[in-house]
GUPASE-731648 format. One line per field, with one value per atom (N, C-alpha, C): x, y, z; residue in one letter. Coordinates in pm, whole numbers, plus 50000, padded with zeros to 5 digits. Layout:
// GUPASE-731648
c1 X; ...
c2 Y; ...
c3 Z; ...
residuo a; ...
// end
This chain:
// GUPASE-731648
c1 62827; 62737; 62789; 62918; 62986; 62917; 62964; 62949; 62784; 62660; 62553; 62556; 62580; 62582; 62607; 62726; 62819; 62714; 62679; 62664; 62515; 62439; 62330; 62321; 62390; 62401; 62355; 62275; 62262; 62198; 62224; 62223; 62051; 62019; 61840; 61807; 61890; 61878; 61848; 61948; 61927; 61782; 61770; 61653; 61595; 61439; 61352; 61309; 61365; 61340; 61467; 61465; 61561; 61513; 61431; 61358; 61417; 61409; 61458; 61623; 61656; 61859; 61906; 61793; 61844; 61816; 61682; 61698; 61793; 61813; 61952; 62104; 62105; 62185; 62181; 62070; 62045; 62038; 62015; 62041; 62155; 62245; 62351; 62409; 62424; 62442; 62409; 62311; 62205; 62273; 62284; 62390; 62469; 62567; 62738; 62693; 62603; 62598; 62587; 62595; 62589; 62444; 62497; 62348; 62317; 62201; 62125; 62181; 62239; 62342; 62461; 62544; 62582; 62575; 62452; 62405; 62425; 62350; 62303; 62455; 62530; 62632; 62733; 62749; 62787; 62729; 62590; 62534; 62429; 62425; 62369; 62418; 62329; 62312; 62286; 62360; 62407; 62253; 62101; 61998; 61915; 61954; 61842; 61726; 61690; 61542; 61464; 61561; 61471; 61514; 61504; 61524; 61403; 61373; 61238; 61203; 61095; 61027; 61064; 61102; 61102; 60983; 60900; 60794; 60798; 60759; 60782; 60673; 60718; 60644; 60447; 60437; 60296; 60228; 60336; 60263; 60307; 60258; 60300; 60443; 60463; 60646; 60691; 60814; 60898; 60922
c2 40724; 40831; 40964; 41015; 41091; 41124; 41027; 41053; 41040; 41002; 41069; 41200; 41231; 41351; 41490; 41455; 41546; 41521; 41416; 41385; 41410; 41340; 41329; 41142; 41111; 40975; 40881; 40802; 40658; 40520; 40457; 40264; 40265; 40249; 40236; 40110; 39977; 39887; 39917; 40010; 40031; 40142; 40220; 40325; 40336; 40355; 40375; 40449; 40603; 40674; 40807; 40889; 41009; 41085; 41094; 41170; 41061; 40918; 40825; 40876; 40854; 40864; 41006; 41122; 41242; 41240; 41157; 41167; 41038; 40974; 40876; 40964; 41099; 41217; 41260; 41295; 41372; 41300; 41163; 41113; 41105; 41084; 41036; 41182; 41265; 41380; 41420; 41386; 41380; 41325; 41208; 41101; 41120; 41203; 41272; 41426; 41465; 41618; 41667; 41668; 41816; 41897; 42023; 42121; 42150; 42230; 42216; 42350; 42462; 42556; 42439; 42384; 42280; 42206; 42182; 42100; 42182; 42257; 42364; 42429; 42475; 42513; 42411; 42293; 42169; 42165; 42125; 42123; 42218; 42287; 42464; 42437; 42411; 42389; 42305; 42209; 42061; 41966; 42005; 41915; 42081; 42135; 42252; 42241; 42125; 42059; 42050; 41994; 41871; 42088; 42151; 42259; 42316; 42270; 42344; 42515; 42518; 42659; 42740; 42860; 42905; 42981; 42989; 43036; 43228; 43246; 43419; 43541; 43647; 43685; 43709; 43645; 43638; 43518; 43452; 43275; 43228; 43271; 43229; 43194; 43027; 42995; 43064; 43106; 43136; 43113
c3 27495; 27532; 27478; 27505; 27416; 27293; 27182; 27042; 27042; 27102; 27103; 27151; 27266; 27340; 27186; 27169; 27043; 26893; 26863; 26727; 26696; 26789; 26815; 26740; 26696; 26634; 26761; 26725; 26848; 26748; 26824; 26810; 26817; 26695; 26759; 26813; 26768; 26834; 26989; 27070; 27196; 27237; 27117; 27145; 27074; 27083; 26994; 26947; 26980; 26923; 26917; 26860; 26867; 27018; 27090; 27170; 27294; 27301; 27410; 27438; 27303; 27253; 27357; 27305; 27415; 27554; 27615; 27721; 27799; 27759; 27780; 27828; 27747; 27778; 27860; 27864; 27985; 28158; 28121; 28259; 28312; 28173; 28216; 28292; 28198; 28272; 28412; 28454; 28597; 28707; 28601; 28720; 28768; 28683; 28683; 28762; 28793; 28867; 28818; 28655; 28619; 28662; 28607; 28655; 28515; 28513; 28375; 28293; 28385; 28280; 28202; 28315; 28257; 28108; 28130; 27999; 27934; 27904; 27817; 27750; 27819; 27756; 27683; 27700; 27674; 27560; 27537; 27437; 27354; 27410; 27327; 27185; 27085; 26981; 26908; 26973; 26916; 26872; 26923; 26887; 26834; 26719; 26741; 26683; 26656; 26587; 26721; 26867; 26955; 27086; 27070; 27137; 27226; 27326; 27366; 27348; 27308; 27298; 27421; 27457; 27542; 27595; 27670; 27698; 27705; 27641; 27666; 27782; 27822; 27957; 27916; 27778; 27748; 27733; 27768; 27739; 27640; 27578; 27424; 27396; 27378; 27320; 27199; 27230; 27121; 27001
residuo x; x; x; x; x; x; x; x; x; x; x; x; x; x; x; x; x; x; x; x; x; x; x; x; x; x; x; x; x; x; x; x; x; x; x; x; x; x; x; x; x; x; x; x; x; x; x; x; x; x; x; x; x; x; x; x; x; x; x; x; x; x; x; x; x; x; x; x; x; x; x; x; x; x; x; x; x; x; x; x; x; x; x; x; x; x; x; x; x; x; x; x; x; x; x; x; x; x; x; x; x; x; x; x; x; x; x; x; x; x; x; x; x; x; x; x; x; x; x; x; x; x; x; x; x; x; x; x; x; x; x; x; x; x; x; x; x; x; x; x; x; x; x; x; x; x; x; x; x; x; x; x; x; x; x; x; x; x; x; x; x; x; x; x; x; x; x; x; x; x; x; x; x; x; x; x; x; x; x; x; x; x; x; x; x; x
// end
């Protein structure tokens, strides 16, 4: 889980998609407590293709 977490690399045998592979991360993370600053600083950067839009105070994402 690591070297996905870090790499973004995963076994597609196990996942079908790049979008499954990260949320596999994120559970695991879930599982373990972390909180979502947590995440974020952990991995702040590391997927900046799969990065959600941030919604801005007009609606409109970033």
């Amino acid at each position: 889980m690591r070297v996905l977490a870090r790499t973004g690399l995963y076994d597609t045998a196990k996942y079908a998609s790049p979008s499954e592979a990260r949320m596999a991360v994120l559970n695991h993370f879930a599982a373990c407590g972390w909180t979502l600053a947590q995440v974020r600083l952990e991995l702040g950067g590391q997927f900046p293709a799969s990065q959600p839009s941030t919604p801005t105070p007009t609606g409109r994402n970033a």
